[in-house]
N, C-alpha and C positions, 0 to 999 in steps of 0.2 A: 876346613880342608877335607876334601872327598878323601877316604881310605882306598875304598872300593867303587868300582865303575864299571859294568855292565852295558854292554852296546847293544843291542839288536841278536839279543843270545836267540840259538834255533837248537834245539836237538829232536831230530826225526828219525825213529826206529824204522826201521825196513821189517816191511810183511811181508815173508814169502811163504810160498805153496806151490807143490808139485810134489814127485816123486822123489827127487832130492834135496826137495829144498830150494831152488836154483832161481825161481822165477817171484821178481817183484811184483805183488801187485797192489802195494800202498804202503803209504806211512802212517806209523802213528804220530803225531806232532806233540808229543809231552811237551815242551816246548818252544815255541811257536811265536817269537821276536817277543824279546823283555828287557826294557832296559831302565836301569836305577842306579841308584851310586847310595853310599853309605857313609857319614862321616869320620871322624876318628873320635872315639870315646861314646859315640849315640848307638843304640839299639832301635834294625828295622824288624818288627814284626810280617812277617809275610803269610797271608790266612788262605784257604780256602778249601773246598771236599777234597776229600779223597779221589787221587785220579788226577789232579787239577796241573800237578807238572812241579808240585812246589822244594818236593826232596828232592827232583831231577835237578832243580837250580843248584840246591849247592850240594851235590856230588859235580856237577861240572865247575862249580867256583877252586873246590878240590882236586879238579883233575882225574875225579878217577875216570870221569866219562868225557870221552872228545866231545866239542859240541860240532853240529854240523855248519851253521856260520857263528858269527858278531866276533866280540871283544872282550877280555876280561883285562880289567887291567884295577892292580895292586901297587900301592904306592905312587903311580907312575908309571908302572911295567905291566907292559903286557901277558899275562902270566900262561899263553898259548901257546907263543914263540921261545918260551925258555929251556932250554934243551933238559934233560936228563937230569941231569948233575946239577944243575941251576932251579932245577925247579924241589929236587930232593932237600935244597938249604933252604927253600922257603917256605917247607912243609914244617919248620920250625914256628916259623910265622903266623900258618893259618892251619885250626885244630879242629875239631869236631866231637861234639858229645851225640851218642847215638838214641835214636826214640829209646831201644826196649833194653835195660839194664841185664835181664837175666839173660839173654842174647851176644850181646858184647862182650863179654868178660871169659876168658876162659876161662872152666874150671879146675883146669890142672895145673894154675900157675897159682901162687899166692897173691896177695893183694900187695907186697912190698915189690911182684917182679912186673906185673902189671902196670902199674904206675912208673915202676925204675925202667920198663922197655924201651920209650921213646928217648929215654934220660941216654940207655946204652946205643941205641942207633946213632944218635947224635954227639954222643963220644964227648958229654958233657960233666959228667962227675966220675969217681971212680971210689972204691972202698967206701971208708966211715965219711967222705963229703957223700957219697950215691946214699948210702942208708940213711942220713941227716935230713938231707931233701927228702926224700919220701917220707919221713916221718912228719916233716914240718908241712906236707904239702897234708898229710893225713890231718893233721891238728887245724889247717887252715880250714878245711871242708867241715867240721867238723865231726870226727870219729877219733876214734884214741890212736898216737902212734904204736900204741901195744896191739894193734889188729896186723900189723906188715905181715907175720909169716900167717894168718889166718889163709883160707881160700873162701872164693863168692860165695858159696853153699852157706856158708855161715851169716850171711847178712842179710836183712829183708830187702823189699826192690829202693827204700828210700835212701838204704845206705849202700847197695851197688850203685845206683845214681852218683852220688857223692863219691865213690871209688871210681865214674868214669869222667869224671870232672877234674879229678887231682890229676887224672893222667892227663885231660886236655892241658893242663894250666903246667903240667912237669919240666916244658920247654919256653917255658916262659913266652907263649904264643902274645901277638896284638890283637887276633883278629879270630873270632871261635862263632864257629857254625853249630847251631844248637840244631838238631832236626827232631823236633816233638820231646823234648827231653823232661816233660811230665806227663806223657798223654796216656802211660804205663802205670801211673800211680794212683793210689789213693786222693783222694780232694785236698785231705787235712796236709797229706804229704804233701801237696802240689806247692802249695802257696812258703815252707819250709824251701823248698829248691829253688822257686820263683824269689825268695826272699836270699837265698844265698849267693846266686847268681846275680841279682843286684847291689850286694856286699862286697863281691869279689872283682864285678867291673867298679867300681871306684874305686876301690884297694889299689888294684892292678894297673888300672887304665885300660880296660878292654873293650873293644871292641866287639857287637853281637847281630849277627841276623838270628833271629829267632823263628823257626818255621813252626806252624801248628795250624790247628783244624777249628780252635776255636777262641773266638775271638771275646772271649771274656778272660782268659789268660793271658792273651798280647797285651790287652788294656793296662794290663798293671807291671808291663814291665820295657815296654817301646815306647821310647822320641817320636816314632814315625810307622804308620803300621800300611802296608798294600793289601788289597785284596785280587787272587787269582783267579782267573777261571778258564778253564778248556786250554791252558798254556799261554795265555796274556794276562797282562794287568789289568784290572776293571778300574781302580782306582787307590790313591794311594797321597796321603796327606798325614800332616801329626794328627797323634796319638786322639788327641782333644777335639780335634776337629775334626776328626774322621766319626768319633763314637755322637757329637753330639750333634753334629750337620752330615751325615751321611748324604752322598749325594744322587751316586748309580742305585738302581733298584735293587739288582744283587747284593749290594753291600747293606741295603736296607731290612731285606729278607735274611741274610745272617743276624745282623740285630735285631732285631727282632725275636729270634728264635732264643738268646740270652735271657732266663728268670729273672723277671722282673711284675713284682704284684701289679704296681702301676702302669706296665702297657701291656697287661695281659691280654687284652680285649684286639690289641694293634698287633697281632702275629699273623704273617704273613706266611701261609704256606704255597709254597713252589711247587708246580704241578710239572709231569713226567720226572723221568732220571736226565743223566748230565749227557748230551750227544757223544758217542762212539769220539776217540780222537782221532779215530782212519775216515769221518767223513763226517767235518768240521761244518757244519750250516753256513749257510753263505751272510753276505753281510754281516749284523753282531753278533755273535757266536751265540749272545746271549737270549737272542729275541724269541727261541722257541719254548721259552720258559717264564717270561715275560711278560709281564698281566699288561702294560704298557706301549707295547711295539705298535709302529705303523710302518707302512709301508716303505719307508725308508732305510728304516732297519734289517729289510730282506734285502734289497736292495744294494747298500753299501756299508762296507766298515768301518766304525765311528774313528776317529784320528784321537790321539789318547792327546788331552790337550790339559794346561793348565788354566781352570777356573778362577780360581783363587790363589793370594799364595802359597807355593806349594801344596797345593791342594789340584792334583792330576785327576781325568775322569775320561774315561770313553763313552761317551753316549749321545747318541744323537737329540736325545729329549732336555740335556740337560745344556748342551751348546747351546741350543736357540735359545731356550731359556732365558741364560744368562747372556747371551749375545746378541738379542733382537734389539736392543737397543742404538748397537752401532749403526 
């Protein structure tokens, strides 16, 4: 059963220029129709450059950012049409740990009020049950309950991480939005947080879209991993068959780029940068980068189709492909 369901999401920034500001003359399409659904208890990794729309995703799954069309819908609800006060009890629900640890955390607050904030917003413990929870939520991450009156200054970026984890998990959320939540760190820390956060969804039962830049961190902790580009999907299938049958170019050119002695020789480098998102190339976004384009690909935009099972792919080279046989 789907948790989360994404329909034809859009968010387009407005460009203006003039003397006041006043006059549109383009959008940027950071996101530019994406639509996925996410199960209950699986993690989707969602990859791709910098630029590409993938933290615009879920600050709009959050709400902090209207999207300009689709759908979002959580549980069953549309979570766009929910007013005010309806969508503030579901911020219990769905939580978010942010990329940069030393960022996020205030420093004027300690680490017991930090973690107990959302605990008080939500008017859910009070006295020695509010200090208990925070303690047990410290103990659970693992850091000592003896850190609560500490402040962030005191702890390296591994163990602010873990302090903005206790606060995602304080409200006992289903559903947590990670956005690059080791892209800040050390390697040796990376795989400690990677490792925690797949300790604490089976603990808990949780629910994770995992956003990140690289796709040798997604590998070892998503059911299901998409790859982004220029604000669409390129393709997007489990974890296993995405890394070992890659099927779009682009997503081959990221794999590739992952250390590995034995296909050292098969690294694919991408020629220019990623097209401006205020003037998207016609046909597949991706063909101007594309050692493989033909004329088709200028032409028209590939229909994001399923190849395999689940196993989704936009690309015109790879339909016929696999389709020439009907």
């Amino acid at each position: 059963m789907n948790l989360l369901e994404v329909k034809d999401l859009k968010k387009h920034f407005p460009v203006k220029r003039g003397i006041i500001f006043s006059k549109v003359t383009g959008y940027v399409k950071a996101v530019d129709g994406l639509s996925f659904s996410i199960r209950k208890g699986e993690t989707l990794g969602l990859v791709g450059e910098s630029g590409c729309g993938k933290s615009t995703v879920g600050r709009l799954i959050l709400r902090l950012l209207d999207p300009t069309e689709g759908k979002i819908f959580f549980n069953d609800r549309n979570i766009l049409e929910l007013k005010t006060g309806d969508m503030n009890k579901l911020r219990k629900e769905i939580q978010v740990i942010f990329q940069d640890p030393y960022a996020s955390l205030n420093p004027r607050m300690t680490v017991g009020d930090i973690i107990g904030e959302p605990v008080d917003i939500h008017r859910m413990a009070y006295g020695k049950e509010r200090i208990s929870k925070i303690k047990e939520l410290l103990n659970k991450v693992g850091l000592s309950p003896s850190h609560i009156n500490r402040y962030p200054h005191e702890f390296s970026g591994g163990q602010r991480q873990r302090i903005g984890i206790a606060r995602a998990l304080s409200v006992n959320p289903r559903f947590i939005i990670a956005d690059e939540p080791v892209s800040a760190l050390d390697v040796s820390i990376q795989a400690q947080i990677i490792n925690l956060l797949s300790d604490l969804q089976k603990e808990m039962e949780l629910t994770y879209l995992f956003i990140s830049h690289d796709l040798s961190v997604v590998k070892h902790i998503s059911n299901r991993a998409g790859v982004m580009y220029l604000g669409k999907l390129m393709e997007i299938a489990p974890s296993e068959e995405l890394y070992e049958y890659p099927l779009h170019p682009y997503t081959k050119a990221l794999l590739s780029a992952i250390p590995d002695p034995e296909k050292y020789n098969n690294r694919i480098l991408l020629e220019g940068d990623v097209p401006s998102p205020v003037n998207i190339p016609s046909g597949c976004r991706f063909r101007t980068r594309c050692w493989l384009k033909e004329e088709i690909c200028r032409e028209k935009e590939p229909d994001f189709l399923e190849i395999k099972k689940e196993h989704y792919v936009a690309c015109h080279l790879v339909e016929r492909e696999f389709f020439s046989v009907l």
